[in-house]
KOLLO-91447 format. One line per field, with one value per residue: x, y, z of N, C-alpha, C in turn; residue in three letters; residue number from 1. Coordinates in pm, whole numbers, plus 50000, padded with zeros to 5 digits. Each point is the difference from the previous one (the first is absolute). Last residue first. Example, Ala and Ser with C-alpha at 12.3 -4.5 7.8 and 13.67 -1.06 7.14 Angstrom:
<rs>
nx: 51285	50029 .
ny: 49775	49428 .
nz: 50708	49993 .
cax: 50082	49911 .
cay: 50119	50119 .
caz: 50006	50000 .
cx: 49923	50090 .
cy: 50109	50120 .
cz: 50073	50000 .
romar: ser	ala .
gudo: 2	1 .
</rs>
This chain:
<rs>
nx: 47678	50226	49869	50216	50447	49994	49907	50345	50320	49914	50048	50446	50158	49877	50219	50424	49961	49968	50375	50322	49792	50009	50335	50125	49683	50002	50433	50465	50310	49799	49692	49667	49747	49985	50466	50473	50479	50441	50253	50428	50351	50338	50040	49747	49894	50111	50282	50354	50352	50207	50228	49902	50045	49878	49944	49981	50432	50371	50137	49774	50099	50386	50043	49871	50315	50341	49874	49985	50428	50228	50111	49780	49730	50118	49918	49781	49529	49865	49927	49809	49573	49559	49497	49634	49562	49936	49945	49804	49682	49940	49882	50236	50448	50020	49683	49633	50001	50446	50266	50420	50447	50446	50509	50570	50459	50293	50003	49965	49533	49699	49943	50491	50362	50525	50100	49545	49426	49485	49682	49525	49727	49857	50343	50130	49790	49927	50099	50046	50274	50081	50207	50115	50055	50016	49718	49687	49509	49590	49659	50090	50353	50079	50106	50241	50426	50204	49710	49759	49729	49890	49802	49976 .
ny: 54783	50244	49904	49679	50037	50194	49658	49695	50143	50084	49560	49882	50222	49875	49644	50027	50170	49655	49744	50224	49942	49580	49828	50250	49964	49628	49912	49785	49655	49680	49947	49861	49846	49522	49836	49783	49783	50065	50189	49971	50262	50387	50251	49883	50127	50012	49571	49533	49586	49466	49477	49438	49423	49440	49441	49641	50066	50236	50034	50208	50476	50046	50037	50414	50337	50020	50224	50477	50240	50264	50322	50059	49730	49751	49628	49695	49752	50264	50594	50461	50155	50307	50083	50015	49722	49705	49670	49808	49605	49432	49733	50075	49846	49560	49863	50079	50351	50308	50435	50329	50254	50126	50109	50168	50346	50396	50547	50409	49988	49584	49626	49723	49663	49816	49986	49867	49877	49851	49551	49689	49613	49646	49634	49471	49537	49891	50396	50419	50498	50555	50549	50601	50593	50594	50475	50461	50087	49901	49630	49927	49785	49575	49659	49686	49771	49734	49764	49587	49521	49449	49533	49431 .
nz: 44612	50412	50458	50175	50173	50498	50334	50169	50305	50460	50223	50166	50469	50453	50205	50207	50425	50310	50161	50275	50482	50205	50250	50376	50302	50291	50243	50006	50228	50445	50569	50573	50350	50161	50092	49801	49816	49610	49651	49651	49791	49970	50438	50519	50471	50476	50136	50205	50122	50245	50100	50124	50072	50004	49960	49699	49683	49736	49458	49611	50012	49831	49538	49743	49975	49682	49605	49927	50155	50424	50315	50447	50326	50527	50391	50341	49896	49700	49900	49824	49662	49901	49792	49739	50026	50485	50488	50382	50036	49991	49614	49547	49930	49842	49630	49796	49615	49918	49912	49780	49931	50383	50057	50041	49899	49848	49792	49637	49806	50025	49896	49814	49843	50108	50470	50296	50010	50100	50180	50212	50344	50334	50134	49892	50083	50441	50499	50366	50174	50232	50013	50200	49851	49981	49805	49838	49831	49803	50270	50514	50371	50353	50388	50187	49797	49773	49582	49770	49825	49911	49731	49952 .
cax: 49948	50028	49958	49849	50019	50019	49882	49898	50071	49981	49869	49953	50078	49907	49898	50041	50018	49849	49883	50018	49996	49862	50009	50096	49977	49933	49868	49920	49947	50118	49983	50157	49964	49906	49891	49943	49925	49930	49936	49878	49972	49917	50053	50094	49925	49854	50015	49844	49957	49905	49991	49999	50023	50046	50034	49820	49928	49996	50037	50007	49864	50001	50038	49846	49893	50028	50012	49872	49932	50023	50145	50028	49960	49975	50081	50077	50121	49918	50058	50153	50023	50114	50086	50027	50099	49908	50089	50039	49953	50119	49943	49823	49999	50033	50161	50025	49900	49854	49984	49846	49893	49866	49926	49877	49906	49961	50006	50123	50125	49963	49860	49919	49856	49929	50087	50114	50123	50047	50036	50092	49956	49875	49982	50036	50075	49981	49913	49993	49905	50065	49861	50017	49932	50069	50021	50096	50087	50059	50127	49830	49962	50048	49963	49879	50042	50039	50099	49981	50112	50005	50066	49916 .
cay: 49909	50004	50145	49975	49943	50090	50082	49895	49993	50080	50040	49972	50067	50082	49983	50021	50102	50086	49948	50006	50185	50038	49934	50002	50151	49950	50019	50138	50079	50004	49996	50119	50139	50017	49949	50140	49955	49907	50093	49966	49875	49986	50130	49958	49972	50090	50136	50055	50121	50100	50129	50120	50146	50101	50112	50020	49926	50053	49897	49845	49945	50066	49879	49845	50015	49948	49843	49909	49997	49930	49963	50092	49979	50112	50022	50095	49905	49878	49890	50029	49901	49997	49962	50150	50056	50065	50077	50123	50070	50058	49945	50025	50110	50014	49969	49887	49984	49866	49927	49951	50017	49894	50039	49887	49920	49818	49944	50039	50069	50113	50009	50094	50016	50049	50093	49960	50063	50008	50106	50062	50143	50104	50089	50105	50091	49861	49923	49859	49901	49845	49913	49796	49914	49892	49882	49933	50018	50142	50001	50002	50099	50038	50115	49966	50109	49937	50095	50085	50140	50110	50082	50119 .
caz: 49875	49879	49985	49960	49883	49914	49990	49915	49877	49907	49996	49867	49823	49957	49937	49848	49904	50005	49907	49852	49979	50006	49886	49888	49982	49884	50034	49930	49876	49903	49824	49906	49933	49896	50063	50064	50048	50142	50097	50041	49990	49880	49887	49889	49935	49997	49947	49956	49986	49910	50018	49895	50047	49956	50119	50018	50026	50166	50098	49958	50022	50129	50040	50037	50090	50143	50010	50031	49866	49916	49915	49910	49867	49922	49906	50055	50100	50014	50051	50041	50106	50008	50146	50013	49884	49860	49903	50038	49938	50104	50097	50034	50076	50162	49974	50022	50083	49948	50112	49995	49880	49932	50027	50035	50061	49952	50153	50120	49963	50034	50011	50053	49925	49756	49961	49974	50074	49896	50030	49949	49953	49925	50109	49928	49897	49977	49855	49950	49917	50019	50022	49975	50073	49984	50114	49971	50104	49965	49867	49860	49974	49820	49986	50063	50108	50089	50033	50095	49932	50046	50016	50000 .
cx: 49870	49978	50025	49894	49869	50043	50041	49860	49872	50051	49983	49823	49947	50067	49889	49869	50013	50029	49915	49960	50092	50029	49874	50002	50109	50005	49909	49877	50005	49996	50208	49960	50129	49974	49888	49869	49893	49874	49948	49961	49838	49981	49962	50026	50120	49945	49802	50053	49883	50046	49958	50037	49965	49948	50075	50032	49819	49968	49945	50050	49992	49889	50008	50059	49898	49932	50047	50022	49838	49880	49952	50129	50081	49973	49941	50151	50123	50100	49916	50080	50174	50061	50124	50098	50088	50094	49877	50137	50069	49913	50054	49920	49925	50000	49969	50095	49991	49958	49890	49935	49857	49910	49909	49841	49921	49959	49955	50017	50119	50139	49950	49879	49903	49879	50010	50112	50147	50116	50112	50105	50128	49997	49831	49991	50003	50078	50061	49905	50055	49847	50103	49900	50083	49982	50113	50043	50126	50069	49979	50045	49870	49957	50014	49858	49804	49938	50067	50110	49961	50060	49998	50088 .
cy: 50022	49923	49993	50105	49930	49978	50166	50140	49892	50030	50134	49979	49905	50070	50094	49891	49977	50116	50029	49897	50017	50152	49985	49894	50010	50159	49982	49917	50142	50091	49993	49920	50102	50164	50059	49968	50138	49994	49904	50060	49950	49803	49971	50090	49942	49987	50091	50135	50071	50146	50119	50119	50090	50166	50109	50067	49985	49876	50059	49933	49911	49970	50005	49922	49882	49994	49927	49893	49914	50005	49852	49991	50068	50013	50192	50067	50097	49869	49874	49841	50026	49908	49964	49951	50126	50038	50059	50092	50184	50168	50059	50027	50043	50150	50032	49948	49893	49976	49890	49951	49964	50072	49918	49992	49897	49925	49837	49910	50006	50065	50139	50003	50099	50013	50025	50071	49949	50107	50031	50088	49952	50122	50070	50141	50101	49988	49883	49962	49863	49905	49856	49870	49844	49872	49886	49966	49924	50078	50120	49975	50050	50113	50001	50088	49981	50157	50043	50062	50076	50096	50123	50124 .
cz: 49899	49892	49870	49961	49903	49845	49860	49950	49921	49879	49939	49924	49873	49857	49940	49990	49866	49885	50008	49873	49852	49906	49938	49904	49908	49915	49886	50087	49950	49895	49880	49867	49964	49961	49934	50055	50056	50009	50107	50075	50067	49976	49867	49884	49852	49882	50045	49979	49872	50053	49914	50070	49881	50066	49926	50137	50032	50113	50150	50132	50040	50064	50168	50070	49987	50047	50109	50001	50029	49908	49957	49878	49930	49845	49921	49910	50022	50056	49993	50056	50008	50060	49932	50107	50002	49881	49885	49878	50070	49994	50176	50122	50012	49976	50195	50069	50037	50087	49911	50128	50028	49907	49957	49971	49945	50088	49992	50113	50071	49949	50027	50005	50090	50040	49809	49929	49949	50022	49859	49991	49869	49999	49981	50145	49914	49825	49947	49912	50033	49914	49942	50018	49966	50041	49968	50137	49962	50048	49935	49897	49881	50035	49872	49941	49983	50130	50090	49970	50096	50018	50114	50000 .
romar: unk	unk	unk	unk	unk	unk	unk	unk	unk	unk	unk	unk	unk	unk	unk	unk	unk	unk	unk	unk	unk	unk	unk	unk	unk	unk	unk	unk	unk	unk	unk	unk	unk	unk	unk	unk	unk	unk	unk	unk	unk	unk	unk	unk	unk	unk	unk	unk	unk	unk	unk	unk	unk	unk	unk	unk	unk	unk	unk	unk	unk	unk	unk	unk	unk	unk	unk	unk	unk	unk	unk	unk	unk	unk	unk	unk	unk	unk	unk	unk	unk	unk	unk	unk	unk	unk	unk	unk	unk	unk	unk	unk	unk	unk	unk	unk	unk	unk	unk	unk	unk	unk	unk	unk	unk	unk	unk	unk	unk	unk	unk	unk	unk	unk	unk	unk	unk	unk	unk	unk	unk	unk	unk	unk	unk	unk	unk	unk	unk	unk	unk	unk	unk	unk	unk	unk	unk	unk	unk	unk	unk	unk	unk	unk	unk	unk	unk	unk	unk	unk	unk	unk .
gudo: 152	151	150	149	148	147	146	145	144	143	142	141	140	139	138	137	136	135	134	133	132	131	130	129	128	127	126	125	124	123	122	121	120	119	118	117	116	115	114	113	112	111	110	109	108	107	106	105	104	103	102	101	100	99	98	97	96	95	94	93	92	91	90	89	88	87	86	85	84	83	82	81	80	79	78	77	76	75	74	73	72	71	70	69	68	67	66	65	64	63	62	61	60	59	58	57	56	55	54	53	52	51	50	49	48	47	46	45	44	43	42	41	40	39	38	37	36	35	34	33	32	31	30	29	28	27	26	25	24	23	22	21	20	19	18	17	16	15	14	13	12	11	10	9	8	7	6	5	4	3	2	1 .
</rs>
């Protein structure tokens, strides 16, 4: 059976940057993604670590305290920084099914996933910016039709 906790007792709200250690077990696999790394940046200027995806199901799913967007600074107490993606999975691959995470949570991600949100946070362009210059080059081409109809 699986079970996932976080060792420290307390999580800060989220959107709160936080340095947190969360300890997984699992049956398999950990159930996330990640994309990063010193060739394949995620974020500008900076090769971190970072969870792409969380699966659904997967041990962190289910645990539900890692999120997308999370800076994974250590695992099993190994440091990430400075390496190529491809280590980092293998690193993954060998952590084993006890596995340490040392996370750092951002205030808000720079250009990556937007994580996990609650029901009344929204993503995106507001609907209004994206409403409002299709309303217009609808009403333009409605009066261009109308006025080419005039001349006929």
């Amino acid at each position: 059976m699986w079970k996932g906790s976080l060792l420290s007792s307390r999580c800060p709200p989220a959107g709160h940057p936080a340095l947190l250690a969360c300890f997984l077990i699992c049956r398999q696999g950990l159930g996330f993604n990640i994309v990063g790394g010193t060739d394949q940046q995620y974020v500008s200027n900076d090769s971190s670590i970072y969870v792409s995806r969380i699966k659904k199901d997967g041990a962190a799913y289910l645990d539900g305290r890692l999120q997308e967007g999370d800076k994974i600074l250590a695992v099993n107490g190994r440091d990430l920084k400075d390496l190529q993606h491809k280590d980092a999975v293998e690193l993954f691959r060998n952590a084993g099914c006890d596995v340490s995470l040392k996370i750092q949570r951002r205030l808000q991600p720079q250009n990556g996933p937007v994580g996990h949100r609650s029901d009344g946070e929204s993503g995106g362009l507001p609907l209004a910016a994206i409403l409002v210059p299709g309303l217009a080059l609808a009403a333009a081409a409605v009066w261009i039709l109308l006025r080419y109809r005039q001349r006929m």
